[in-house]
C-alpha positions as a Markdown table, in Angstrom:
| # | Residue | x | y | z |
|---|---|---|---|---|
| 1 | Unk | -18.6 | 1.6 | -8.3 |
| 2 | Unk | -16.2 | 4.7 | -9.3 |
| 3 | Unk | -13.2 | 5.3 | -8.4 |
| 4 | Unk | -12.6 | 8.5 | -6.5 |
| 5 | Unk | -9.7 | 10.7 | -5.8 |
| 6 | Unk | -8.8 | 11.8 | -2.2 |
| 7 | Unk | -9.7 | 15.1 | -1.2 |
| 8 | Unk | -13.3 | 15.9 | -1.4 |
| 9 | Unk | -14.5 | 19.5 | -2.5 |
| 10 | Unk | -17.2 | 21.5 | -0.5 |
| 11 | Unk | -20.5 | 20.5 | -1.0 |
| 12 | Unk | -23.0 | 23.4 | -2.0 |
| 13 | Unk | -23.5 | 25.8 | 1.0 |
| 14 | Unk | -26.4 | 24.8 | 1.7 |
| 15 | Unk | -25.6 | 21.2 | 2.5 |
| 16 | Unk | -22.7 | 22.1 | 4.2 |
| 17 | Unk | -25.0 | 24.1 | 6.7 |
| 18 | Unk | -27.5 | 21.6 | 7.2 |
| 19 | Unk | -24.3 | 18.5 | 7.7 |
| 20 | Unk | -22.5 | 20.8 | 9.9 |
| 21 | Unk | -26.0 | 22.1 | 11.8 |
| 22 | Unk | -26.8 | 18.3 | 12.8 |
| 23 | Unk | -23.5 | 17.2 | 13.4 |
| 24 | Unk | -23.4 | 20.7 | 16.5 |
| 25 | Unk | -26.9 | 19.1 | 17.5 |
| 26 | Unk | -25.1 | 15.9 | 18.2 |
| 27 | Unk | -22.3 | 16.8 | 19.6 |
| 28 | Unk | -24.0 | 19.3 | 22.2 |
| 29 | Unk | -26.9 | 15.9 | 22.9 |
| 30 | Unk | -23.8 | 14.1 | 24.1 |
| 31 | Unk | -22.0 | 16.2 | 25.8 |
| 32 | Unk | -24.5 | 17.6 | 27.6 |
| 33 | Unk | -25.6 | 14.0 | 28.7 |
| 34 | Unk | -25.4 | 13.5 | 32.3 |
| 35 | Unk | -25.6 | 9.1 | 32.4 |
| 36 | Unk | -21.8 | 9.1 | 32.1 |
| 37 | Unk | -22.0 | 5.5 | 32.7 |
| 38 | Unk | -23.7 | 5.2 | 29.5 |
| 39 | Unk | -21.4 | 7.9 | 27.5 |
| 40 | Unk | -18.4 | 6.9 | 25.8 |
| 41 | Unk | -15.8 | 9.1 | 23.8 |
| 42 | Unk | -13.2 | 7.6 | 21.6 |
| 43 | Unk | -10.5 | 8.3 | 19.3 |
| 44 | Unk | -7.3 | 7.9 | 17.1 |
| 45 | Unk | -4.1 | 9.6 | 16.2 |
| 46 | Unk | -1.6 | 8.7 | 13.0 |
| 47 | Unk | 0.7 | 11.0 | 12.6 |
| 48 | Unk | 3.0 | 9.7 | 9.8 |
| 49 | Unk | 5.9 | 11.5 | 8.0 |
| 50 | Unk | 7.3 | 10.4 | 5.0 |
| 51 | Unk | 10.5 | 10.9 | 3.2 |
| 52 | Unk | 11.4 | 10.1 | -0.4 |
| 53 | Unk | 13.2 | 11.9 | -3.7 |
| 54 | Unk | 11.1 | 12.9 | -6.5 |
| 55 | Unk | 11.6 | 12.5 | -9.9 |
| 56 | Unk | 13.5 | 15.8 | -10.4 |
| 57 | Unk | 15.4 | 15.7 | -7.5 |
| 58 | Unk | 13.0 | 17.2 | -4.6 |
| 59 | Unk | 13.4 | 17.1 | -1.1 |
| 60 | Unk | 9.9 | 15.6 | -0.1 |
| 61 | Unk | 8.6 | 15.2 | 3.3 |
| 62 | Unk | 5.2 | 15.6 | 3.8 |
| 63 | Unk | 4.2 | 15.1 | 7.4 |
| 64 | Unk | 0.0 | 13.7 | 7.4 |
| 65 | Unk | -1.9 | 14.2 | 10.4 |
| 66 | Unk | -5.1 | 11.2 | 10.6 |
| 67 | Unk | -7.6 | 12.0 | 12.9 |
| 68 | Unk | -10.7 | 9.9 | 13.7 |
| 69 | Unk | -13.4 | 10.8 | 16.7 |
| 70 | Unk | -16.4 | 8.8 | 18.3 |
| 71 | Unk | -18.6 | 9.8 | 21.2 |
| 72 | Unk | -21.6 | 7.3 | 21.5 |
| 73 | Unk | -24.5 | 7.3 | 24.5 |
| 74 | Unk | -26.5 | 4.2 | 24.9 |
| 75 | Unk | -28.7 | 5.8 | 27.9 |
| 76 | Unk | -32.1 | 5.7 | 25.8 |
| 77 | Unk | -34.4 | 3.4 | 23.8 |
| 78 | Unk | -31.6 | 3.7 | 21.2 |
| 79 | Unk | -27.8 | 4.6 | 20.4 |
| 80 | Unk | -26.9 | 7.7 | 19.3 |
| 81 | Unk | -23.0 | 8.5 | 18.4 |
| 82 | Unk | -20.9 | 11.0 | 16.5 |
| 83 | Unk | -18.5 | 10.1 | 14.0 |
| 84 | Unk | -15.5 | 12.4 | 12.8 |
| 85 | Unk | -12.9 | 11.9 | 11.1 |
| 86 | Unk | -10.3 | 13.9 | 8.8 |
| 87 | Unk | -6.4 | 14.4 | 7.6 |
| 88 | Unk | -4.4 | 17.3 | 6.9 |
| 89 | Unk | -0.6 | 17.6 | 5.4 |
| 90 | Unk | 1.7 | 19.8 | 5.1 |
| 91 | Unk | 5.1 | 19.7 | 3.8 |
| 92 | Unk | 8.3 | 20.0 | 4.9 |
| 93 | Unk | 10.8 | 20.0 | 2.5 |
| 94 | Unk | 9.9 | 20.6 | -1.0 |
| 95 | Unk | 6.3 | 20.5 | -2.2 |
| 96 | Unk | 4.6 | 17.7 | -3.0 |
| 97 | Unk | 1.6 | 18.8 | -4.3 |
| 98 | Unk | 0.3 | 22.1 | -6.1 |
| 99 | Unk | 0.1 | 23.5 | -2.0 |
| 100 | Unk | 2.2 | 22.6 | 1.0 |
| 101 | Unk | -0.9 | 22.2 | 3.0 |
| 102 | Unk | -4.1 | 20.4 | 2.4 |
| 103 | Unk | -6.4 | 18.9 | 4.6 |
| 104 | Unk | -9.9 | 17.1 | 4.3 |
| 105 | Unk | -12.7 | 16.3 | 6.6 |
| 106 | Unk | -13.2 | 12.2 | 5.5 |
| 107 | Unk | -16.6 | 11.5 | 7.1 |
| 108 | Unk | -18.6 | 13.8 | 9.6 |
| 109 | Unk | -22.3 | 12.4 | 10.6 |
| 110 | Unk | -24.4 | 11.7 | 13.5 |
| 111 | Unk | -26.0 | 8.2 | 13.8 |
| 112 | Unk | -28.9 | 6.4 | 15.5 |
| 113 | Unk | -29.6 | 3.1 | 16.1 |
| 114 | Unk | -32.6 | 1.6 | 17.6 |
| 115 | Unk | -32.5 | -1.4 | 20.0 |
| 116 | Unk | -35.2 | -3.3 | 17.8 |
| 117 | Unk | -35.4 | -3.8 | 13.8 |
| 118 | Unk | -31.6 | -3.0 | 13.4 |
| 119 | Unk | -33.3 | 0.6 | 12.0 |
| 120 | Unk | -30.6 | 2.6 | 11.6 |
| 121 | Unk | -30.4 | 6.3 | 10.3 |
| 122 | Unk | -27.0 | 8.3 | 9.5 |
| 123 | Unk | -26.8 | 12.2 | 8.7 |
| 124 | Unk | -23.8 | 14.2 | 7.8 |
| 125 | Unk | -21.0 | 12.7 | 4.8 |
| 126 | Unk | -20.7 | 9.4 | 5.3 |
| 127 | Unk | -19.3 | 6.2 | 3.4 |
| 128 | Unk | -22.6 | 4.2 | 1.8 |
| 129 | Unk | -22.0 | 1.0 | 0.6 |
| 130 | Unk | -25.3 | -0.9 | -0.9 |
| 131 | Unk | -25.0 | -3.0 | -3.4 |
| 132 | Unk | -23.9 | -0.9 | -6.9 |
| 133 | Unk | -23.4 | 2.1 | -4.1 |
| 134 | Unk | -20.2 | 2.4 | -2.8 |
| 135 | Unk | -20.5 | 6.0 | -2.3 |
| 136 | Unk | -19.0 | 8.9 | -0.3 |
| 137 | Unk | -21.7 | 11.4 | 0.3 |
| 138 | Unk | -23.4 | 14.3 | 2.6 |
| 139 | Unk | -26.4 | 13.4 | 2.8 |
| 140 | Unk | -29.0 | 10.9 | 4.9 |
| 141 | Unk | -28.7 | 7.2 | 4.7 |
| 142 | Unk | -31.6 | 4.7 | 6.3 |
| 143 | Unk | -31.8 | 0.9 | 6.8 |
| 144 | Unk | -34.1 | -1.3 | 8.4 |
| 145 | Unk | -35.4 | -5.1 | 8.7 |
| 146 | Unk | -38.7 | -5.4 | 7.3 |
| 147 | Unk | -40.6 | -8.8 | 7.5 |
| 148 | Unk | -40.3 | -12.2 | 6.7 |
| 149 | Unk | -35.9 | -11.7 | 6.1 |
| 150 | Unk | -36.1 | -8.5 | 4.1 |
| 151 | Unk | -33.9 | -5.9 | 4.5 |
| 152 | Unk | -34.0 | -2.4 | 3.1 |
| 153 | Unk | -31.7 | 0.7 | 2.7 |
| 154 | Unk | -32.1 | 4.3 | 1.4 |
| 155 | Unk | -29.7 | 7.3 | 1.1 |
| 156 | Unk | -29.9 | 10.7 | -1.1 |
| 157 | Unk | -27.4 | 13.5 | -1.1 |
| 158 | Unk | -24.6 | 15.4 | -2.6 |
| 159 | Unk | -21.8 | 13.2 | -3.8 |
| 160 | Unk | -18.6 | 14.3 | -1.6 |
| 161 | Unk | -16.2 | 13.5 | -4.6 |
| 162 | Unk | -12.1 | 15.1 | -4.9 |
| 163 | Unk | -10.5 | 17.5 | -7.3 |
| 164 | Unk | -12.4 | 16.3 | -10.1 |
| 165 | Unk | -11.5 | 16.9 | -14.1 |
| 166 | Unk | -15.2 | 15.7 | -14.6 |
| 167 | Unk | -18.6 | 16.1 | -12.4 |
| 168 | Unk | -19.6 | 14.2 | -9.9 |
| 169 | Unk | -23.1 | 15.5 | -9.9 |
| 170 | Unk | -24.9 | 17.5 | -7.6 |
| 171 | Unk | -27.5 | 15.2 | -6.4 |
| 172 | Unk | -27.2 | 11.2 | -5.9 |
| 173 | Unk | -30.1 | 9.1 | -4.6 |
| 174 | Unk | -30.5 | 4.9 | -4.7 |
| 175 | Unk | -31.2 | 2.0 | -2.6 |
| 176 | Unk | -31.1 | -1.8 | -1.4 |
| 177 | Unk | -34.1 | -4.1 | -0.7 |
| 178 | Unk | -32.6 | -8.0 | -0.2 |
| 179 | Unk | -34.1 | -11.2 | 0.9 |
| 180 | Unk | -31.9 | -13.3 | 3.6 |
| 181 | Unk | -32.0 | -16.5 | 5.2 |
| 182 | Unk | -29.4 | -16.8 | 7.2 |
| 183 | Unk | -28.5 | -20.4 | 6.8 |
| 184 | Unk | -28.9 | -20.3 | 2.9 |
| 185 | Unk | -28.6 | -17.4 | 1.2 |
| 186 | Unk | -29.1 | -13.6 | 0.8 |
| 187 | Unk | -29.9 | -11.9 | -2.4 |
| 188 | Unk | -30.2 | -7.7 | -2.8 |
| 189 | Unk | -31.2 | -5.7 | -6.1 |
| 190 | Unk | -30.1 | -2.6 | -6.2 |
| 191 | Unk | -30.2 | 0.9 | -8.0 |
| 192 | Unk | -28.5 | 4.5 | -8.1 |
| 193 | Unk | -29.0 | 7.5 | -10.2 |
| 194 | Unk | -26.5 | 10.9 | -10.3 |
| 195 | Unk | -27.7 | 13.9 | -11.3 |
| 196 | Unk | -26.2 | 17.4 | -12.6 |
| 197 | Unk | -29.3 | 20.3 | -13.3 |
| 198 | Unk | -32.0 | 17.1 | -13.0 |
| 199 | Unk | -30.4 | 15.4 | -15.8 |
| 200 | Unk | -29.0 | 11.7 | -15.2 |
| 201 | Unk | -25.2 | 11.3 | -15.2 |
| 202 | Unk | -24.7 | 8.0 | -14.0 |
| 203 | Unk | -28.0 | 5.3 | -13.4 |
| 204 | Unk | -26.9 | 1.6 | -12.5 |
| 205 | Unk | -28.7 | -1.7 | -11.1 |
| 206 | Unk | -27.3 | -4.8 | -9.6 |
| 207 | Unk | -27.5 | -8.1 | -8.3 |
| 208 | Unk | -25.4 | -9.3 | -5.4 |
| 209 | Unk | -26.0 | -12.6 | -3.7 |
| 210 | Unk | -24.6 | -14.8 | -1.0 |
| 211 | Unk | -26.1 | -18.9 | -1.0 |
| 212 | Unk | -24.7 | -21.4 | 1.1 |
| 213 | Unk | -26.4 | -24.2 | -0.9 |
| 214 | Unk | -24.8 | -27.2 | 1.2 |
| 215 | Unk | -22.4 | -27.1 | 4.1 |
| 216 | Unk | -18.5 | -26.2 | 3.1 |
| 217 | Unk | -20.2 | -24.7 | 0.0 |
| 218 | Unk | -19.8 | -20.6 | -0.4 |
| 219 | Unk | -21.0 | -18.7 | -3.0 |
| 220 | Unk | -20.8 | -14.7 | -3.9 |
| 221 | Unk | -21.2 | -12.6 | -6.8 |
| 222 | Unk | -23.0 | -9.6 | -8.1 |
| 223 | Unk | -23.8 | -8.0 | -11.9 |
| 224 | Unk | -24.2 | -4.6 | -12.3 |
| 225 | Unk | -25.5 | -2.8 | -15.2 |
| 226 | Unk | -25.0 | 1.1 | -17.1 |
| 227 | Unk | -28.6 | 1.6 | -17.7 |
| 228 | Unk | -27.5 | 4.9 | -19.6 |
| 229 | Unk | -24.9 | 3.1 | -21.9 |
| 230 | Unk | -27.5 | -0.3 | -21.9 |
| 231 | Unk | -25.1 | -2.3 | -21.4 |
| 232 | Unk | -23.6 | -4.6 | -18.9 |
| 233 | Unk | -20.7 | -2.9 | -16.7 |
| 234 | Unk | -19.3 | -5.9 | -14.9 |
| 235 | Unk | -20.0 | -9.7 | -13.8 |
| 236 | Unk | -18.2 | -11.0 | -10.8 |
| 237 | Unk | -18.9 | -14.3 | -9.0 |
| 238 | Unk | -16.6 | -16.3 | -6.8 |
| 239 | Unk | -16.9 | -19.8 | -5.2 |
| 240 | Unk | -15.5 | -21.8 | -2.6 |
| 241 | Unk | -15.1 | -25.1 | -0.7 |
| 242 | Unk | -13.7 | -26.0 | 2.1 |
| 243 | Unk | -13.9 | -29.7 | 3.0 |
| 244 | Unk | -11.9 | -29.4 | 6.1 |
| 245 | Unk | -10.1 | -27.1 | 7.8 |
| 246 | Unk | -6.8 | -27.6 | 6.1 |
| 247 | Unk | -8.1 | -27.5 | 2.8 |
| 248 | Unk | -9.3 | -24.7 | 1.2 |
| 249 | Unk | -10.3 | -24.3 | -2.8 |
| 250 | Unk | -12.3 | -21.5 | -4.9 |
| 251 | Unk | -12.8 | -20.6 | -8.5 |
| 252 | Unk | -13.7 | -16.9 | -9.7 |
| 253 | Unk | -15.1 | -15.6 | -12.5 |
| 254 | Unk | -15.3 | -12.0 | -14.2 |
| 255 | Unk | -15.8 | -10.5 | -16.9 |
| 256 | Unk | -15.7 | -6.5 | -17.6 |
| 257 | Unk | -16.8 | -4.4 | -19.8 |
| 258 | Unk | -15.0 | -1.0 | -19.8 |
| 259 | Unk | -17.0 | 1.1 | -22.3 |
| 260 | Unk | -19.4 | 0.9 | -20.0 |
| 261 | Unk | -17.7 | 0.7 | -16.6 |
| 262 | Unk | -16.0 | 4.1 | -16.7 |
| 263 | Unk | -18.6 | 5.9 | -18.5 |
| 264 | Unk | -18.4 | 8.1 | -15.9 |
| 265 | Unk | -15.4 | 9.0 | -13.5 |
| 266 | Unk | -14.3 | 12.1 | -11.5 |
| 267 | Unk | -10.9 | 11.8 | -12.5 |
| 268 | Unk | -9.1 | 11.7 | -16.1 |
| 269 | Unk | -6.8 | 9.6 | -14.6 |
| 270 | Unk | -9.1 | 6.3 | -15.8 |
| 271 | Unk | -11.0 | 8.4 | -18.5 |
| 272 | Unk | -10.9 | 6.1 | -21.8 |
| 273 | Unk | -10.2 | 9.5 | -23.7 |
| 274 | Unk | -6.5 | 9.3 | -22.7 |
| 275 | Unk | -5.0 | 5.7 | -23.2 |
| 276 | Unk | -5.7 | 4.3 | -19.5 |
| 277 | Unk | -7.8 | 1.7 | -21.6 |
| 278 | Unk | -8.4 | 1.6 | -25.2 |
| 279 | Unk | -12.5 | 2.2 | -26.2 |
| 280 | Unk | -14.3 | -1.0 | -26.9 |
| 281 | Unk | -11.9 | -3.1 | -24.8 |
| 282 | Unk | -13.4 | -6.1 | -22.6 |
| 283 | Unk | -11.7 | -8.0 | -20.4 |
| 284 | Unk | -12.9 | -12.0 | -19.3 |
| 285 | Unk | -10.8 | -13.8 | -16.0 |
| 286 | Unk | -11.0 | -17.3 | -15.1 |
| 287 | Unk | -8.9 | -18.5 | -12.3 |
| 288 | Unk | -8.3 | -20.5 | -9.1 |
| 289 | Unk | -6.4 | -21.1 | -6.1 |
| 290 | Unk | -6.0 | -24.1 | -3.4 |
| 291 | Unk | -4.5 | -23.7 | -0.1 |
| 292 | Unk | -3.4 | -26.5 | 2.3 |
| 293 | Unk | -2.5 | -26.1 | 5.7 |
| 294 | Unk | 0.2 | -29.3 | 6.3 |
| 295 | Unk | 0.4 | -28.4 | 9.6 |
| 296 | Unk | -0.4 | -26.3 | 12.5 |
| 297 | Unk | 2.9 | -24.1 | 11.4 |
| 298 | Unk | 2.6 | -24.8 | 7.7 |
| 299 | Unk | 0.5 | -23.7 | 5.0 |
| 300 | Unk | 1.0 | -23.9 | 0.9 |
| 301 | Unk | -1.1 | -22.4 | -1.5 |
| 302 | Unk | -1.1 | -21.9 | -5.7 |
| 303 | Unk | -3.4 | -20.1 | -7.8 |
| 304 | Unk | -4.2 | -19.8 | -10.9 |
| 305 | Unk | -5.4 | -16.8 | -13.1 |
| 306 | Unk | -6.3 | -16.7 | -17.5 |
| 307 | Unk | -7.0 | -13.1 | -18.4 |
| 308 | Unk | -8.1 | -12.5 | -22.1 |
| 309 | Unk | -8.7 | -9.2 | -23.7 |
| 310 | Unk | -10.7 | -8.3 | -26.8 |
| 311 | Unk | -7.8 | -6.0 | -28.0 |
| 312 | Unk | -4.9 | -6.1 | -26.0 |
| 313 | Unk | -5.1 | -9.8 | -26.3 |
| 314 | Unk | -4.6 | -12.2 | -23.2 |
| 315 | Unk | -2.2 | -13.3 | -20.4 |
| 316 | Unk | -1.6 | -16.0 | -17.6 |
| 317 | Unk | -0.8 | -15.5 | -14.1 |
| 318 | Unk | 0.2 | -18.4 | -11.8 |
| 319 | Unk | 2.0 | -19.4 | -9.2 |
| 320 | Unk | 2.8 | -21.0 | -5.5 |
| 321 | Unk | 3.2 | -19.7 | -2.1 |
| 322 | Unk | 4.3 | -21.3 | 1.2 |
| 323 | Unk | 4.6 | -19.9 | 4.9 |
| 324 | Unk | 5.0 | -21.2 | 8.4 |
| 325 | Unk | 4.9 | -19.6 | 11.5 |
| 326 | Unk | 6.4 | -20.7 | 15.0 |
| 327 | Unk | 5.7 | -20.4 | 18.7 |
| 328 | Unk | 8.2 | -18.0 | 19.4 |
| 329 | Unk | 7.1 | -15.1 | 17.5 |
| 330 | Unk | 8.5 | -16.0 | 13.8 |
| 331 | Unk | 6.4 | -16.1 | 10.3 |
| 332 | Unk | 8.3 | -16.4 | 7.3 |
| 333 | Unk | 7.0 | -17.1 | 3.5 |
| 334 | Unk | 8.5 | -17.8 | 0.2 |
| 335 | Unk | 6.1 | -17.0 | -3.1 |
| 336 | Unk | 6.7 | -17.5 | -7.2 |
| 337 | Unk | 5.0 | -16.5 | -9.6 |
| 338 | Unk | 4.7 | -16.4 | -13.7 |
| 339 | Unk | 2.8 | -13.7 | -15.6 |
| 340 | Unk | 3.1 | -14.5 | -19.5 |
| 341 | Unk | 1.3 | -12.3 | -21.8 |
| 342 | Unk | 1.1 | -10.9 | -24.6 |
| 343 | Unk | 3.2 | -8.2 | -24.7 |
| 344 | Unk | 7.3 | -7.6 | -22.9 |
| 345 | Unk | 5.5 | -5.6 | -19.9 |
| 346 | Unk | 3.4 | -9.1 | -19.6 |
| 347 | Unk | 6.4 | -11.5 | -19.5 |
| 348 | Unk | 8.1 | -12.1 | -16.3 |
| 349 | Unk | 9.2 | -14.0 | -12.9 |
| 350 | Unk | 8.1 | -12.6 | -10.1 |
| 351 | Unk | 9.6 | -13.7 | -6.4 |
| 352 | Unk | 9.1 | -12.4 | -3.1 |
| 353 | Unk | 10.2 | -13.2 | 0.4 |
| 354 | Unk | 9.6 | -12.0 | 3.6 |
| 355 | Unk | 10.0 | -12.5 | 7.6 |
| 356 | Unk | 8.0 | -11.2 | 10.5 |
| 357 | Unk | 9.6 | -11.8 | 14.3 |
| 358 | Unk | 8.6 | -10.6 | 17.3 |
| 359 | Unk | 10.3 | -9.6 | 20.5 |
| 360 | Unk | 7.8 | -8.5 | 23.2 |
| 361 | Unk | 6.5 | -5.6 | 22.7 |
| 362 | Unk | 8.6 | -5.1 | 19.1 |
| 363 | Unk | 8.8 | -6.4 | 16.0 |
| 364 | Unk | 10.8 | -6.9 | 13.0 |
| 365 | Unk | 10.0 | -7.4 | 9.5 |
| 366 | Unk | 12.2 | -7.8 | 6.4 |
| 367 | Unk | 10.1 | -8.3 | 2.4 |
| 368 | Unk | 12.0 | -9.2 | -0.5 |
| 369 | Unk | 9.9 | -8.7 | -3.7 |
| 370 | Unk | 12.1 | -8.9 | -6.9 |
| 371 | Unk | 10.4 | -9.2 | -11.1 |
| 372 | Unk | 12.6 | -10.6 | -13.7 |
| 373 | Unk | 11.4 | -9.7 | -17.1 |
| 374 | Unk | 11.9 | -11.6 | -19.9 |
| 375 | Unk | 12.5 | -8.9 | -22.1 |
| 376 | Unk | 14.3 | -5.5 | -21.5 |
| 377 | Unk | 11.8 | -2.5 | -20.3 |
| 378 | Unk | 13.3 | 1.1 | -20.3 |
| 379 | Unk | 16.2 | -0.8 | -20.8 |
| 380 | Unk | 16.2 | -2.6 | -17.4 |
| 381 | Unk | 15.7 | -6.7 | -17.2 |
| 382 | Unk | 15.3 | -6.7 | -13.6 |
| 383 | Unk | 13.5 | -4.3 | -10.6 |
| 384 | Unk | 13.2 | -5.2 | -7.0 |
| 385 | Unk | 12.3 | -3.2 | -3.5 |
| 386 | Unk | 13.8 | -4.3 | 0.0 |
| 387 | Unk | 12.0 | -2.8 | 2.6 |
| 388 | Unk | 12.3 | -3.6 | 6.6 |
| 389 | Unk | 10.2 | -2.4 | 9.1 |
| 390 | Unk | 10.7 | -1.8 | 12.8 |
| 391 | Unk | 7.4 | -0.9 | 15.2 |
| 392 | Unk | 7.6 | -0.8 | 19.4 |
| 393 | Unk | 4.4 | -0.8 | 21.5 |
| 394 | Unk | 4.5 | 1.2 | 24.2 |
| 395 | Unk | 1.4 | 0.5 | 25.6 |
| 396 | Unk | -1.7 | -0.8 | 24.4 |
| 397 | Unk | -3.0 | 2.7 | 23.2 |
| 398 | Unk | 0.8 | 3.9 | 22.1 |
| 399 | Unk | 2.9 | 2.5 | 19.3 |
| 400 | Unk | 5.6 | 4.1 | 17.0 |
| 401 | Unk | 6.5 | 2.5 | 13.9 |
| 402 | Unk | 9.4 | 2.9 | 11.2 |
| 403 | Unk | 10.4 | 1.7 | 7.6 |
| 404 | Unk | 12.6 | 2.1 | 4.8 |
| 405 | Unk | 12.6 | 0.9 | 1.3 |
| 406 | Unk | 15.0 | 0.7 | -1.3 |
| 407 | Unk | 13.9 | 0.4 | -5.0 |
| 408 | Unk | 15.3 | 0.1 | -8.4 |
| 409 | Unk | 12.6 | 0.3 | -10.9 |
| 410 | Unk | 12.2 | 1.7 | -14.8 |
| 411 | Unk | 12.3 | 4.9 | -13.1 |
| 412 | Unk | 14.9 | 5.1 | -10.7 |
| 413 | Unk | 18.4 | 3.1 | -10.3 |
| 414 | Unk | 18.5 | 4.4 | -6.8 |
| 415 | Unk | 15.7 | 5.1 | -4.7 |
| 416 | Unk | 15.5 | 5.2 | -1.1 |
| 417 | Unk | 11.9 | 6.0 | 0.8 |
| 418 | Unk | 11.0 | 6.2 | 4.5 |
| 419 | Unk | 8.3 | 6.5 | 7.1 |
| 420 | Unk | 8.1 | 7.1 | 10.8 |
| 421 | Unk | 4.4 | 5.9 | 12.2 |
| 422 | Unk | 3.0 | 7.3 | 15.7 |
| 423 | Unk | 0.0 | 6.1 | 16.3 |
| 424 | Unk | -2.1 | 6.6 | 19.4 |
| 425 | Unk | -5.7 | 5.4 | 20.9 |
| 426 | Unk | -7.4 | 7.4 | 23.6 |
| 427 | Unk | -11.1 | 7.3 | 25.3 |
| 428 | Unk | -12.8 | 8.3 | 28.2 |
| 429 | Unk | -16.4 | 6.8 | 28.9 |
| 430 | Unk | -17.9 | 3.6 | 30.0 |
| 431 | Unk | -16.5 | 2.4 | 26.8 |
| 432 | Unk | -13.5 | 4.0 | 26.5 |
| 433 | Unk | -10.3 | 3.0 | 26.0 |
């Protein structure tokens, strides 16, 4: 998986023709439909504006405007629904960004499903996630059961990547076949290849698996590998018990190798050209947590985590956390925990508190989180945040929301940030809300 930024550039004309051609198909299918009993549309609004002081003194609010969109018909052999959604900004005070407006269309694609096979077959830019591919592209994605528990998935397109210092290629294809039985296990291989002029820029396989070998028994993982660096990108695999259903336990472990991990990014942000990570660096975690519910209102937990790096050498992270909750509307929750490391940055205390109560249709929340270094860093021992949060619902579909925080970190003595939240849900349709 890559990391990508947030605001996607256009896509080659031509796919932005053929994405926007289906997606006007779609819409005018449903619309036109005349089973209203089978048609549903459905949306929602966040419209949040934030306030904070930057670095040089700015006047920042940016207000954001989050828009998603479904409409959906179930009249015929199979469902068929458009999916929109987007965000625009535009600022206020002083700029935030190079422009004080932006905007970005998130996902856009018309989908069918069938009533039989779980076939199901998505056009437009979309989200893909299967197996190595967690990918946001325009393009076509498929899926179907096949026989005897197997399960396959295909998607090709261009990738829908943001702003980026490097390229994301103008052509990504791959694909999932897995094995499942449904008591036991599943198990997928995977592959994906990116390409710029018909040359590979990125090609990676992987495992990922799921096996329940006995009851109270979980286990999940996956492997990926850079088949363009040969080498292996990352191991990840995680397992749990739970004997009962106040005890919980798991163990983890992953190890990384970042050579071949970012080999290839869309941003410079996490290139290893610029000090995000030093070249040749791998990084192994071991770790562990148990929780214990006491009670009905009670529940502790610690954890444990060892992480050793080749070069920048290694560090443990541990701690406890307890919470409890009440009838009346009240969850609370106290939490320690010690890093110690190698170096001063890797050396502290860290506490946090926090308290959730609700009256009717508000609530009120207050979080504490506060790191003591053991060391001075930018000549500060100590940085905390406070932060409370107020939200009112005024109906099921209507709900404003409201919080401030107050931080003093390495980079400011003083700063204050806020947010007001309006969020609202609306539908007409059989299914509407």
């Amino acid at each position: 998986m890559k990391i990508k930024a947030k605001i996607t550039t256009p896509a080659p004309p031509g796919a932005l023709r053929a994405v926007g051609s289906i997606l006007l198909a779609c819409a005018l299918v449903i619309c036109g439909q005349q089973a209203a009993e089978a048609t549903a549309i459905n949306g929602n609004s966040e419209t949040i504006l934030r306030m904070r002081e930057g670095v040089f003194g700015e006047n920042l609010f940016p207000l954001y405007e989050y828009l998603d969109l479904s409409a959906s018909d179930t009249a015929g052999p199979g469902a068929i629904s458009l999916h929109i959604g987007g965000w625009g900004r535009v600022d206020l005070g002083d700029r935030s960004f190079e422009h004080r407006t932006d905007g970005d269309i998130q996902y856009g694609f018309l989908s069918y499903r069938a009533n039989r096979g779980n076939f199901t077959a998505n056009a437009g830019r979309q989200w893909v996630v299967e197996g190595v591919g967690t990918e946001r592209i325009d393009g076509l994605y498929l899926r179907s059961d096949l026989l005897a528990g197997f399960t396959a998935a295909a998607y090709v397109g261009n990738p829908a990547v943001t702003q980026p210092d490097f390229d994301g290629g103008d052509l990504i294809y791959g694909g999932r076949l897995a094995h499942t039985m449904a008591k036991y296990y599943s198990v997928g291989v995977s592959a994906l290849r990116n390409e710029v002029n018909g040359e590979g820029i990125r090609e990676e396989e992987g495992v990922d698996l799921w096996l329940h070998p006995v009851a109270m028994v979980d286990i999940t993982g996956r492997s990926t590998y850079n088949s363009l660096t040969r080498g292996w990108m990352e191991h990840a695999y995680t397992a749990s018990f739970t004997p009962t259903e106040a005890l919980r336990a798991s163990a983890s472990l992953q190890n990384v190798h970042y050579d071949d991990y970012f080999y290839q990014v869309t941003t410079n942000t996490l290139s290893l050209t610029n000090g995000f990570i030093a070249p040749g660096e791998e990084m192994w975690n071991v770790g562990g947590s148990v929780g214990f519910n006491a009670t009905k209102n009670i529940g502790l937990s610690a954890e444990y985590n060892h992480y050793e790096y080749d070069l920048a050498g290694g560090a443990d992270y541990y701690g406890v956390t307890g919470n409890f909750s009440t009838t009346t509307g009240l969850a609370a929750g106290l939490s320690f925990h010690r890093m110690d490391g190698s170096t001063d940055r890797l050396r502290y205390n860290q506490y946090r508190a926090w308290a959730t109560q609700k009256f009717g249709p508000a609530d009120l929340t207050l979080d504490f989180f506060d790191v003591d270094f053991d060391g001075s860093i930018s000549g500060r021992e100590n940085t905390f945040s406070l932060a409370a949060a107020a939200g009112y619902d005024f109906s099921r579909n209507l709900r404003v929301a409201a919080d401030v925080d107050y931080i003093r970190s390495a980079d400011f003595d003083n700063e204050l940030r806020g947010l007001i939240r309006l969020s609202y849900a609306f539908g007409v349709g059989k299914e509407g809300k």
